[in-house]
C-alpha positions as CSV (number, residue, x, y, z in Angstrom):
1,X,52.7,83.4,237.4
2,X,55.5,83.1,235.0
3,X,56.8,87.0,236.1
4,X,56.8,85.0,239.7
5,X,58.8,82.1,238.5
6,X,61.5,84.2,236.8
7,X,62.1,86.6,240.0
8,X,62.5,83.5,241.8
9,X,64.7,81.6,239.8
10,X,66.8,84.7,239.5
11,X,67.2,84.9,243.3
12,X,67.6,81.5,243.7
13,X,70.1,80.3,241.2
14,X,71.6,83.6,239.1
15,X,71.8,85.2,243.0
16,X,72.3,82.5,245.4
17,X,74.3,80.2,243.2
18,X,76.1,81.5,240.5
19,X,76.8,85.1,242.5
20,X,80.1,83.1,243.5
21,X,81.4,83.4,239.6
22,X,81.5,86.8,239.4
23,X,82.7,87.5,243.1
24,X,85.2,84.6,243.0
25,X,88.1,86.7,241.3
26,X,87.6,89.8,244.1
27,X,88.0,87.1,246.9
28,X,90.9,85.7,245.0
29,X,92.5,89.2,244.9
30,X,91.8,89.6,248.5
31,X,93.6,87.0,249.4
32,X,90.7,84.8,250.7
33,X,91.2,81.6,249.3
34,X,93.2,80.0,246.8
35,X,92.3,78.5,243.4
36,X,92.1,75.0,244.8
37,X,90.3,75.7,247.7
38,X,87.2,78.5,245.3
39,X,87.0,74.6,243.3
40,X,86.0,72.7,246.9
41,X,84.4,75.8,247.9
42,X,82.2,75.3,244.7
43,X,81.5,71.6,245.1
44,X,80.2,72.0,248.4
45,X,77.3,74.4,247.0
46,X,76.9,71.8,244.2
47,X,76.9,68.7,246.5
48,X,74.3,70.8,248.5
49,X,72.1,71.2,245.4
50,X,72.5,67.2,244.7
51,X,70.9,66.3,248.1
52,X,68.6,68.9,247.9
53,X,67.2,67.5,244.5
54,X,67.4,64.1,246.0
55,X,65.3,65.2,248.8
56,X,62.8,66.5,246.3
57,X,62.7,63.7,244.1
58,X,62.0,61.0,247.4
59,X,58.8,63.9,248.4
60,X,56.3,61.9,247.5
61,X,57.1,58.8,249.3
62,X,58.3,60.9,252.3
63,X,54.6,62.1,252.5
64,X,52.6,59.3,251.9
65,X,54.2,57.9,254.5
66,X,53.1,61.0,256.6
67,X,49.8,60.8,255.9
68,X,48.3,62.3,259.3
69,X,50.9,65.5,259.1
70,X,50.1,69.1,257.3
71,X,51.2,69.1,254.2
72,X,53.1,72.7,253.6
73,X,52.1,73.8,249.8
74,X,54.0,74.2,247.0
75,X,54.4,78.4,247.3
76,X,55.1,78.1,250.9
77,X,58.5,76.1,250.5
78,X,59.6,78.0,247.5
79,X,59.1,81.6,250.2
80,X,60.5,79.4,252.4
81,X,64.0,78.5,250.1
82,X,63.8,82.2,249.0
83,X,64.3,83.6,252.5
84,X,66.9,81.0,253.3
85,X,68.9,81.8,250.0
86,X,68.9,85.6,250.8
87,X,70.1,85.0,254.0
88,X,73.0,82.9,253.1
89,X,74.2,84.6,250.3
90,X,74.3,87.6,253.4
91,X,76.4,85.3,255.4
92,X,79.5,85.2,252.7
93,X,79.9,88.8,253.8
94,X,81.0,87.7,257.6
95,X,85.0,87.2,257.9
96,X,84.1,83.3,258.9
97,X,86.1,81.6,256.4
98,X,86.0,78.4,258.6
99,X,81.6,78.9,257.9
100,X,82.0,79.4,253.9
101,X,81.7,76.0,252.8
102,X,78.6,75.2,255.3
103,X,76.9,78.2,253.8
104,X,77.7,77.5,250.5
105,X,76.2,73.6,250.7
106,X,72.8,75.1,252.7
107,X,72.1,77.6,249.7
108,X,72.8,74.7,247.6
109,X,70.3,72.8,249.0
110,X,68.0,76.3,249.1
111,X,68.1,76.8,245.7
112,X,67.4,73.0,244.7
113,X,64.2,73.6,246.6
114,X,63.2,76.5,244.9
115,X,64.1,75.9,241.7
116,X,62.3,72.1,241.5
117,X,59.3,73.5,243.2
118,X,59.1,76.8,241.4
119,X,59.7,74.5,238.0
120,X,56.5,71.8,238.9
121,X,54.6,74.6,240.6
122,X,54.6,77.1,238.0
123,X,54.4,74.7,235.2
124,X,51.6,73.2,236.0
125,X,49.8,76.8,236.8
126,X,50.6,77.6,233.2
127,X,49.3,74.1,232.0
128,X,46.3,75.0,233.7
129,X,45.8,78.6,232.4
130,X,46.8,77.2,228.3
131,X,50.4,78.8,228.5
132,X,52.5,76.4,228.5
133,X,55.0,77.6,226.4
134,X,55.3,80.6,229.0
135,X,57.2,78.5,231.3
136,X,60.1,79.5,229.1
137,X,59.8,82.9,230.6
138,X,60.3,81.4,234.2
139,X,63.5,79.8,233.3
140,X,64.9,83.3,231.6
141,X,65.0,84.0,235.5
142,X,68.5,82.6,236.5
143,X,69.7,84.9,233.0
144,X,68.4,87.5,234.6
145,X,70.0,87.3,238.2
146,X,73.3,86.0,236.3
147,X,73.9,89.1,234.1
148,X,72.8,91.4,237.5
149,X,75.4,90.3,239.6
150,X,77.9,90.1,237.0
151,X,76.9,93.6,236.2
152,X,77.4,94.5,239.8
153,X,80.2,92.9,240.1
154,X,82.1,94.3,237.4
155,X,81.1,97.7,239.1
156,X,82.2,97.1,242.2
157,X,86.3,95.6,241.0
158,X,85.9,98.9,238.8
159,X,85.6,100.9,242.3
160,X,88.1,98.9,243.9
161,X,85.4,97.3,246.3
162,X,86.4,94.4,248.2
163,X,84.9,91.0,248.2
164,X,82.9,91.1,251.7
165,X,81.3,93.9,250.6
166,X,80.4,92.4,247.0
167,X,78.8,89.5,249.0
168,X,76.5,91.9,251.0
169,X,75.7,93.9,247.5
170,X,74.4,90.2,246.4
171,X,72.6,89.3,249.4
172,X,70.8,92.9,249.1
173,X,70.1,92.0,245.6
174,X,68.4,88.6,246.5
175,X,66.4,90.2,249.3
176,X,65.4,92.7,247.2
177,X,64.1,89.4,244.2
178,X,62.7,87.9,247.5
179,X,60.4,90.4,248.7
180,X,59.2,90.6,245.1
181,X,58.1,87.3,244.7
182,X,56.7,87.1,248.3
183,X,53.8,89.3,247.0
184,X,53.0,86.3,244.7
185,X,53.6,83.5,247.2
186,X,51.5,85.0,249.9
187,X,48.8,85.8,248.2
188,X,45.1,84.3,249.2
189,X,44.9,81.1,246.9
190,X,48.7,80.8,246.3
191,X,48.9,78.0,248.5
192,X,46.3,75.8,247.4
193,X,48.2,73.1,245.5
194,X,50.3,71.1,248.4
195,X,53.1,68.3,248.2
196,X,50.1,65.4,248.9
197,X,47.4,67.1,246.3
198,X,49.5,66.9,243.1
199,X,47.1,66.2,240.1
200,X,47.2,62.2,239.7
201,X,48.7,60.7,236.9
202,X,46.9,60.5,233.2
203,X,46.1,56.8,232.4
204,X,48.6,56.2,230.3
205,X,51.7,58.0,231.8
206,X,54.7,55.7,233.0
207,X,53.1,52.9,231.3
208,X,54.6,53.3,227.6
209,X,57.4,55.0,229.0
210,X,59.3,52.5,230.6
211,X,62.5,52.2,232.8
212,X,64.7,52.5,230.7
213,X,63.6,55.3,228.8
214,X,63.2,57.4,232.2
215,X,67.2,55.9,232.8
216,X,68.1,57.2,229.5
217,X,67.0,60.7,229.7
218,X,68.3,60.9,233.5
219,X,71.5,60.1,232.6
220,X,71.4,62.5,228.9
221,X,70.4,65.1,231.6
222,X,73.0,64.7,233.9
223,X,75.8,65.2,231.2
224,X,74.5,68.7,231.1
225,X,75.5,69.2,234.8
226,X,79.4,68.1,233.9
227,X,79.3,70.0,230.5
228,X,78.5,73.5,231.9
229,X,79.5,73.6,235.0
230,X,83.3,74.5,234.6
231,X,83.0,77.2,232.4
232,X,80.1,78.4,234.8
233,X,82.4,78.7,238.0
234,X,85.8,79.9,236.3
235,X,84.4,82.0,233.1
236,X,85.9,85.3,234.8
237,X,89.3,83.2,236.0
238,X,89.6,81.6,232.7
239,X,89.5,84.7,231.2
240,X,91.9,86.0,233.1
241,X,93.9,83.6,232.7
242,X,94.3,83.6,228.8
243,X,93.8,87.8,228.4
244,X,95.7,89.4,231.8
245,X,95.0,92.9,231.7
246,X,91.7,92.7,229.2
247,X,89.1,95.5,229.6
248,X,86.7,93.4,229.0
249,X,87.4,90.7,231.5
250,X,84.6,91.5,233.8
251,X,81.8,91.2,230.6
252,X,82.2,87.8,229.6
253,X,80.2,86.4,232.6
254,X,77.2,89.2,231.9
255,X,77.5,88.2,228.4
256,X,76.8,84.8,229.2
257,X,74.0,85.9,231.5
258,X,72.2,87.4,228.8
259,X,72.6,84.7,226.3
260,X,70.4,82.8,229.3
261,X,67.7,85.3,228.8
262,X,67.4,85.1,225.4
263,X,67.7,81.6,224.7
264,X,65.1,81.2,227.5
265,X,62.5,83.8,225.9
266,X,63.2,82.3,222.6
267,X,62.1,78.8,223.2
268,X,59.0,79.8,224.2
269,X,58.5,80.7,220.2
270,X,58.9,76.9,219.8
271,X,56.0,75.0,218.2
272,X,54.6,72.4,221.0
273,X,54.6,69.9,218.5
274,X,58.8,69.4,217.8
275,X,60.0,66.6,219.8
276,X,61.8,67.9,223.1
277,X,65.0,65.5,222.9
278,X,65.7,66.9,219.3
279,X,65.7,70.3,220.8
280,X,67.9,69.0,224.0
281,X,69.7,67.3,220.9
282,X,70.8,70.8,219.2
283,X,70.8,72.5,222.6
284,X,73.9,70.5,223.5
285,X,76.1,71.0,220.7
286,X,75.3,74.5,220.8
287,X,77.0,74.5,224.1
288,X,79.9,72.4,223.2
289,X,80.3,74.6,220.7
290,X,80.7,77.5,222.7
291,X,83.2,75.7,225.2
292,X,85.0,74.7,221.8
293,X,85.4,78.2,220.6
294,X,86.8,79.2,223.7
295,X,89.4,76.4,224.0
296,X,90.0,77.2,220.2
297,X,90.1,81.0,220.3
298,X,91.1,82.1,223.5
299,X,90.5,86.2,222.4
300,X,88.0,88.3,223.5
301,X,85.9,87.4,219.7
302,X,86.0,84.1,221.0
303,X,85.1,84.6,224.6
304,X,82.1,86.9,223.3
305,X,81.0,84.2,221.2
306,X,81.6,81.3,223.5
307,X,80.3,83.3,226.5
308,X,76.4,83.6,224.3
309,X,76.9,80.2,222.8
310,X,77.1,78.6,226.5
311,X,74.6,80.9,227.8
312,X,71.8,80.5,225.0
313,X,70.6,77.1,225.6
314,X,71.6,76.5,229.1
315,X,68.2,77.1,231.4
316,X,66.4,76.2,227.6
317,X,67.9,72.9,227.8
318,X,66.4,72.4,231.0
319,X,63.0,73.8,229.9
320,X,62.9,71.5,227.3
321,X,63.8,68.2,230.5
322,X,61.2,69.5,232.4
323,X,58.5,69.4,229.5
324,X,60.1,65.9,229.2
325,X,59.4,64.7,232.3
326,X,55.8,65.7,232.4
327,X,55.8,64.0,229.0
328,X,56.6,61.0,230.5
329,X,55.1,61.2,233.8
330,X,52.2,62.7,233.8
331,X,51.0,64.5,236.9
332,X,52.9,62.9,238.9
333,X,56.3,64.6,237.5
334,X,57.6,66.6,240.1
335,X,59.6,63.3,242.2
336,X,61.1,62.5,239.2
337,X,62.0,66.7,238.1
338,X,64.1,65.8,241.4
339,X,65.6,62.8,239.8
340,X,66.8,64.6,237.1
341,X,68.3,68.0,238.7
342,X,70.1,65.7,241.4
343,X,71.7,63.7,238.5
344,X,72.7,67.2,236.6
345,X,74.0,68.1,240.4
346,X,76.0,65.0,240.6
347,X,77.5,66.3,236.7
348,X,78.1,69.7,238.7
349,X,79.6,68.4,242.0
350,X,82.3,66.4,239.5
351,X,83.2,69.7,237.3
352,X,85.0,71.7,240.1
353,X,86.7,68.8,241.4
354,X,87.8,67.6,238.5
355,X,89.2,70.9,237.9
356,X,91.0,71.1,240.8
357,X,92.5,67.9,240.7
358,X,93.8,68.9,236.8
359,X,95.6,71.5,238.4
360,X,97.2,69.9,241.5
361,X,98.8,67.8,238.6
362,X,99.8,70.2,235.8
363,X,99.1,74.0,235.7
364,X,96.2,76.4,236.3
365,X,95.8,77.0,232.0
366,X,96.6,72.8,231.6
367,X,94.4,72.1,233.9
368,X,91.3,74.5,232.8
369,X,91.8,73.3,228.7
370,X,91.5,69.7,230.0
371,X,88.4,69.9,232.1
372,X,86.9,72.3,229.1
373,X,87.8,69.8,227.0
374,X,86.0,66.6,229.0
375,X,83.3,69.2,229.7
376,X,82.3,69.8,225.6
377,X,83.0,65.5,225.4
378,X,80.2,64.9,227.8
379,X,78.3,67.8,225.9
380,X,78.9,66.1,222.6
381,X,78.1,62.1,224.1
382,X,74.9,63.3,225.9
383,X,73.5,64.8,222.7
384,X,74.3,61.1,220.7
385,X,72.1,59.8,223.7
386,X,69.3,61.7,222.6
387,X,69.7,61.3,219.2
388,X,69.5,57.8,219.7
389,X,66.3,57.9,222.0
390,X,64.3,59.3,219.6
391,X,65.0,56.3,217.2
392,X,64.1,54.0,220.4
393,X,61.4,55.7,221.3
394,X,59.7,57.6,219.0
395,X,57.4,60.2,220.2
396,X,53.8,59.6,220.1
């Protein structure tokens, strides 16, 4: 189960997202597009994830309201998103500029799909079986699809390839994730567990976690979005930018990938017992730290170290939400596991603009230190949040 988590969050979001790092200077070569337009190009993937998350987070009103239609189960939407994601990431390869911004929002809104259905879905699987620490496994998954295609990608500028074709390598790639985790998906019993047959609530859950504690930890969460996501589109460009001419150029984004895997796999070493917000706590400054040593140390030491500092916690962080949120609520967790990855989307939809925006007004470096720099600030504020929740509301 957790094997069939990982495969699919590596096609989903290491593949179907975050492929665009790593292709995104081969298409700037080529000519395709500028720097301005790769930062709207970005957004519209991210703004796609938002309303995807948002659509996953109103699920269970949408169906109770639809309580006379079939309700699809969990592993059949997650096939579903898979499918969809390898197909648009196949569609960047067609010369229809004019069609790359529609393609990039649907896979957004793909990937959102999987990954908050994979996340409740497999979760509670591993609840079930007395593994849940396993689900740290699962989230090693977009690591895993991260440091493939970066891998790839660094092959393919090192052969001279051209962007087009680095887009149908990907889409090959996710197809190839896709058909794994289909053997999963489809298998008799797979679908059991539907949208409308979630496991009710335990007695006590929302009841001594109120509002505002559930606000609180939406809002710490969607710093995350903002703090990452900057470094997460432009890590090659940066590079670039600040080393022209660096062998190692086309490494720092698989080094980051890999410092996903490994972060992921080690938080599954955690004890149960430590209180998830002190780990989102240290998982934030462990991030700003690595954006820090970047901005400070623009050589290839520090774009190694930042590179594995930002990669380390980042799909731990969201292990450690997600554990959170069934903390809090229950059974009845996945809605609000859509609340918080559209709030981390809305941090994500922000980061590119931003970016852009930095640059129409100063330079391409200006503009990238500044948005690094309000990137590790939201980093740095949203772990003081959590800090501070856990003297409000001590865990119990």
């Amino acid at each position: 189960m957790a094997a069939c988590g990982l495969v699919g969050l590596a096609v989903a979001m290491g593949l179907g997202r975050f492929a665009f790092t790593p292709v995104l200077p081969m298409m700037l070569d080529d000519g395709l597009l500028s720097l301005r337009e790769a930062s709207w190009l970005a957004s519209s993937n991210y703004l796609g994830y938002l309303l995807g998350a948002l659509a996953c987070a109103l699920q269970p009103a949408l169906w109770s309201r639809l309580a006379h239609a079939p309700q699809p189960s969990f592993a059949s939407l997650i096939a579903l998103g898979l499918a969809a994601t390898t197909l648009l990431t196949l569609g960047m390869a067609l010369p229809w500029p004019g069609a790359w911004a529609a393609l990039r929002f649907a896979a957004g809104l793909a990937s959102a799909l999987v990954f908050i259905y994979t996340s409740g879905w497999c979760l509670a699987q591993l609840t079930r079986l007395g593994r849940p620490a396993w689900g740290g496994v699962m989230y090693a998954g977009p690591g895993a699809g991260i440091a493939i295609s970066g891998l790839a990608a660094s092959a393919m500028v090192a052969q001279a390839w051209s962007a087009p074709a680095a887009w149908l390598v990907m889409g090959l790639l996710a197809a190839l994730g896709t058909a794994l985790a289909w053997t999963v998906l489809r298998a008799p019993g797979s679908s059991e567990e539907r949208l409308a047959s979630a496991p009710p609530a335990s007695p006590t859950a929302g009841v001594r976690h109120g509002g505002a504690e559930q606000a609180l930890l939406v809002l710490g969460y969607g710093l995350a979005g903002l703090g990452y996501i900057i470094s997460a589109t432009f890590l090659p460009v940066i590079a670039r930018t600040a080393l022209p001419g660096s062998v190692w150029l086309d490494l720092f984004w698989p080094l980051f990938g890999l410092g996903v895997v490994v972060g992921a796999l080690l938080s599954t070493r955690l004890p149960l017992h430590l209180d998830r917000r002190l780990l989102l706590m240290l998982s934030y400054v462990v991030q700003a730290a690595g954006i820090l040593v970047g901005l400070w140390q623009p050589t290839v030491a520090g774009f190694v170290a930042g590179s594995l500092l930002l990669g380390l916690p980042f799909t731990a962080l969201t292990f450690f939400a997600m554990q959170e949120a069934r903390r809090i609520k229950g059974g009845t967790a996945t809605g609000f596991m859509g609340l918080l990855t559209a709030t981390y989307g809305l941090g994500q939809v922000l980061g590119p603009l931003l970016v852009a925006e930095l640059i129409r007004h100063t330079d391409t470096a200006r503009g990238f230190e500044l948005g690094l720099g309000v990137a590790a600030g939201g980093l740095l504020l949203g772990a003081a949040l959590f800090g501070a929740m856990m003297r409000r509301y001590p865990a119990r």
